[in-house]
N, C-alpha and C positions, 0 to 999 in steps of 0.2 A: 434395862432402862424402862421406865414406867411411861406410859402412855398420857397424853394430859388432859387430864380432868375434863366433862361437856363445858364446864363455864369458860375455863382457861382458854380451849379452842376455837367457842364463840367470841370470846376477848379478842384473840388473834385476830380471827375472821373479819369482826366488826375494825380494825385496826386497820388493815390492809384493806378494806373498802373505803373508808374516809381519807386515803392517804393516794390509790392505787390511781394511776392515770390512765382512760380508757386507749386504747390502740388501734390499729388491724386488726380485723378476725376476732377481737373480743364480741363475744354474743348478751345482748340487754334484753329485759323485762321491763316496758315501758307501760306504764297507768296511770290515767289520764281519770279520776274519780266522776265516777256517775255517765265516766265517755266513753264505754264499749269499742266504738267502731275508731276511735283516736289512738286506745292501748294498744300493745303487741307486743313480739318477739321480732328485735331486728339485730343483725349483723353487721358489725361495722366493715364495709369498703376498704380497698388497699391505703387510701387519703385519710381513714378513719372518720368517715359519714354514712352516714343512712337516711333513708325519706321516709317522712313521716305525712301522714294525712293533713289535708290542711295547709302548712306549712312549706312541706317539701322539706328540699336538701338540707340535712341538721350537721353541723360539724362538731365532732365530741372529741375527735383527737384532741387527746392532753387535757384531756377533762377529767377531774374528779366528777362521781355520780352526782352528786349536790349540787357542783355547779353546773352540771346537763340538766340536772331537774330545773333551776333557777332558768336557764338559759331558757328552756324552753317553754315555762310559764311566762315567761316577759313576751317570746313570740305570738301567744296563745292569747294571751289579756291585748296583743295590738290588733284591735277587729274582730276576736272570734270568740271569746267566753269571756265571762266577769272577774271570777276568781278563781283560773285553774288553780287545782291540784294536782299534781306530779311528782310518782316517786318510779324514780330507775334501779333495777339492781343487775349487777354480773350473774348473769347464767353461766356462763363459760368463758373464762379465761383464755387469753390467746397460751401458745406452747411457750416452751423454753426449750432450747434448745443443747442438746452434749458431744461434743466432740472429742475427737484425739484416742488414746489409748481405754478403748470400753469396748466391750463386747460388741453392743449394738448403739453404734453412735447413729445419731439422727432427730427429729424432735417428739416431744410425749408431752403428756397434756398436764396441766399446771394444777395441782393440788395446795391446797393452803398451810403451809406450816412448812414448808416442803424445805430441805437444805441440800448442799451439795452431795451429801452421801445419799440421800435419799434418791436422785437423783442418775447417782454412777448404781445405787443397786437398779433401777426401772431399765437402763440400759445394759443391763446383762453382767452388772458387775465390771473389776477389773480385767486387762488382761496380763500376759506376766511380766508384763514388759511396763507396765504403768507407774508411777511414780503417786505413792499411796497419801503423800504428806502435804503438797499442797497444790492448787488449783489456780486457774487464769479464770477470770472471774471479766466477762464483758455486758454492764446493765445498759440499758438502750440502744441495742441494736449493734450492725457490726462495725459501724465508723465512729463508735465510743470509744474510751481509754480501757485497756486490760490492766488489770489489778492481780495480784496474788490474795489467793483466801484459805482460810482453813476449812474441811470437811462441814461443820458445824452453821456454817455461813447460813443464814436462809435467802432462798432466790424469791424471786420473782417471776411474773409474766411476762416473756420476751428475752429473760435474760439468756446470754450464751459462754457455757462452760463448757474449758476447755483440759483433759488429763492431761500429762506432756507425759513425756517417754523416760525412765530413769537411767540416769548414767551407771553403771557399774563400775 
């Protein structure tokens, strides 16, 4: 199976950033043009905030990047600059997380394109006892609905997959 193309994976990439909602533990690049001492690298909070100069306490939970940048040029033009500009992007992803029958269940850091087999390989593969064919598939955390998926599924940040155990 062939690897995909620089554009195709930038496609991807640019796709899951316009779409991807910030969390916990996701890491941003924050620039504030021509405002050095306003930019940074911040960490979202277990509540999905960070403080920012100026400002203060910023809430991005459940925010697309776009509307953190919006957000936060409306706070920035009430008193403090004329016409920010502000652009945010994901440094790092929060994890996903794999359970059940793998090697090394536990969580690992979120790569873009990434699907469930990609996945059960970072955790050390099956074990013989796994059940190869389909998957519990939990997106938003652990008090979401589980789903059945196939290998092929692509995850997300935060999501939690689960092998089950196969009957004989």
């Amino acid at each position: 199976m062939a690897s995909p193309s620089p554009a195709a994976a930038a496609a991807a990439a640019q796709e899951l950033s316009s779409a991807y909602r910030l969390g916990s533990g996701d890491k941003i690049r924050l620039v504030v043009f021509r405002h050095e001492d306003l930019s940074g690298e911040f960490t979202l909070d277990g509540a999905g905030n960070f403080a920012m100069p100026l400002i203060g306490e910023v809430q991005a939970y459940n925010l697309t990047t776009r509307e953190l940048e919006q957000k936060i040029a409306d706070k920035l033009k009430d008193g403090y600059l004329v016409d920010p500009q502000v652009s945010v992007e994901v440094l790092n992803y929060r994890p996903f997380y794999i359970l059940g029958e793998v090697k090394q269940p536990g969580s690992y850091q979120y790569v873009n394109g990434m699907t469930v087999l990609n996945a059960v390989a970072l955790a050390g593969g099956f074990t013989y006892r796994a059940k190869q064919s389909n998957f519990l598939l939990q997106r938003g955390g652990s008090n979401s609905q589980t789903r059945e998926v196939s290998g092929d599924t692509p995850l997300l940040p935060g999501d939690i997959v689960t092998v089950q155990e196969r009957f004989f």
